[in-house]
C-alpha positions as CSV (number, residue, x, y, z in Angstrom):
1,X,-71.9,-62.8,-82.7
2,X,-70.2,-64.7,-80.4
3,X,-71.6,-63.1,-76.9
4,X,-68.9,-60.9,-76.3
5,X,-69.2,-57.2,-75.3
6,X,-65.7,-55.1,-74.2
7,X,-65.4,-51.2,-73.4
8,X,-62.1,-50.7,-74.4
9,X,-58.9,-52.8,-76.2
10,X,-57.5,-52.5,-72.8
11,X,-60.2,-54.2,-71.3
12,X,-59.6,-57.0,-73.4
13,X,-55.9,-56.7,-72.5
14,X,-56.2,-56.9,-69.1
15,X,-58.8,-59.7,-69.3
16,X,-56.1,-61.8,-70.9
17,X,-53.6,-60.7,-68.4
18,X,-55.8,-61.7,-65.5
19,X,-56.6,-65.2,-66.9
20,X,-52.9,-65.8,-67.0
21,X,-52.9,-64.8,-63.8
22,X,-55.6,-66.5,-62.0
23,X,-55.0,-69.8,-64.8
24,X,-51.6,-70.0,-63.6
25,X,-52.5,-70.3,-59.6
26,X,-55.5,-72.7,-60.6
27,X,-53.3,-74.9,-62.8
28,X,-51.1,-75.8,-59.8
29,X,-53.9,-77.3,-58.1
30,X,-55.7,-78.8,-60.6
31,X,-52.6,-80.7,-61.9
32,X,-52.4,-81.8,-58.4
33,X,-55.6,-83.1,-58.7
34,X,-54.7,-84.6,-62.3
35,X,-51.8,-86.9,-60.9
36,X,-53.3,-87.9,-57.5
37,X,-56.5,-88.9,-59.6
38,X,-54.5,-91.0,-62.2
39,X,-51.7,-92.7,-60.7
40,X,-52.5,-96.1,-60.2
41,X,-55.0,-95.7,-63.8
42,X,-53.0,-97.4,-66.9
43,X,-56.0,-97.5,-69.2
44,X,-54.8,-94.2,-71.1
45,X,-58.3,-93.4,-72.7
46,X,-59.9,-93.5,-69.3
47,X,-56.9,-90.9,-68.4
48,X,-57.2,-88.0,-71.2
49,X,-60.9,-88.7,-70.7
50,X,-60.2,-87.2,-67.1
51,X,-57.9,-84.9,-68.1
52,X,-60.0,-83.4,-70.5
53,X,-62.8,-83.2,-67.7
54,X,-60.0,-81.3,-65.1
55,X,-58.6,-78.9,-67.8
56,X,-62.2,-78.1,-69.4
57,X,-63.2,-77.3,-65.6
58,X,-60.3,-75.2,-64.7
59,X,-60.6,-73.1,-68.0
60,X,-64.2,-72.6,-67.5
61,X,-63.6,-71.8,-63.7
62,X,-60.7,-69.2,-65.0
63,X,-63.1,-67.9,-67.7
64,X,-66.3,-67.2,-65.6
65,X,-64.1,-65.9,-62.6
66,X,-62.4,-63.6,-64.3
67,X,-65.4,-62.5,-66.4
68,X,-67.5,-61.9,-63.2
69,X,-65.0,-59.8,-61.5
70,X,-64.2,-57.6,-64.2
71,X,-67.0,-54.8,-65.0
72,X,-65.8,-53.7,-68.8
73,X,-66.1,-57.0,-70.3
74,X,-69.1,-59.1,-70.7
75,X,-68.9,-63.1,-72.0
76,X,-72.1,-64.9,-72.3
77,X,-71.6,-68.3,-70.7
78,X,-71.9,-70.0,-74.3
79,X,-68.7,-68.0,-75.3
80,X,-66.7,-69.1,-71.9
81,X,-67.9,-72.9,-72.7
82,X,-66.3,-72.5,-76.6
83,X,-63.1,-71.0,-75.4
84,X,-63.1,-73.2,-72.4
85,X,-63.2,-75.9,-74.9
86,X,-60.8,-74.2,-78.0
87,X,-58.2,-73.6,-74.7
88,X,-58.4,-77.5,-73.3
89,X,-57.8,-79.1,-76.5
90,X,-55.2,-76.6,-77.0
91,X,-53.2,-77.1,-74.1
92,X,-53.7,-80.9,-74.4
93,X,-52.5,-80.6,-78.3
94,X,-49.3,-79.0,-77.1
95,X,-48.7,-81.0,-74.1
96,X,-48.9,-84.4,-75.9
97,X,-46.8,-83.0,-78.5
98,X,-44.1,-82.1,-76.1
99,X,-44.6,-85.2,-74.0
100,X,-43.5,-86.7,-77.9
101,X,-40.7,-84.7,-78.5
102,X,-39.1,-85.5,-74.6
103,X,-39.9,-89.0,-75.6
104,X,-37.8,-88.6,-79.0
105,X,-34.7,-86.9,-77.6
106,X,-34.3,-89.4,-74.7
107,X,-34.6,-92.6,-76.6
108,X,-31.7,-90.6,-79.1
109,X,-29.4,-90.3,-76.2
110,X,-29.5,-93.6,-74.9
């Protein structure tokens, strides 16, 4: 159904594990790349608009490396583009909401 083919429960596992793994060492850079890109931009649309581009790209990256090195699971490249997608809105759901909730508790201490 959705273009994904697995020999084991364990493959899955340490599919998961590798994305981690590889996501975490690609996030460093790419949120490098975030910040230098949008320092001097205040237009905040124009700024999740490139963030969404950056963290779509590194999810996909992440996705199709990790796919292409491993030989027990197979995702067709629409199925790395959905959960590239599912993951970036995600991440930038959580962020945002946490970004909120910092916001909150410092304007309650002051």
């Amino acid at each position: 159904m959705l273009g994904v083919q697995y020999d084991s429960i364990w493959s899955l596992v340490i599919f998961v594990i590798c994305m981690f793994g590889v996501g975490l060492i690609l996030e460093l850079v790419t949120k490098s790349i975030f910040v230098l890109s949008t320092r001097n931009m205040t237009e905040k649309t124009k700024i999740l608009f490139i963030r969404i581009i950056i963290e779509f790209t590194s999810n996909w990256l992440v996705l199709f490396t990790v796919d292409e090195l491993m030989n027990s699971i197979t995702l067709s490249v629409q199925t790395e583009v959905v959960i590239a997608a599912l993951l970036t809105a995600i991440e930038i759901i959580f962020d945002d909401d946490d970004k909120e909730n910092e916001e909150t508790i410092n304007e309650t201490r002051n």
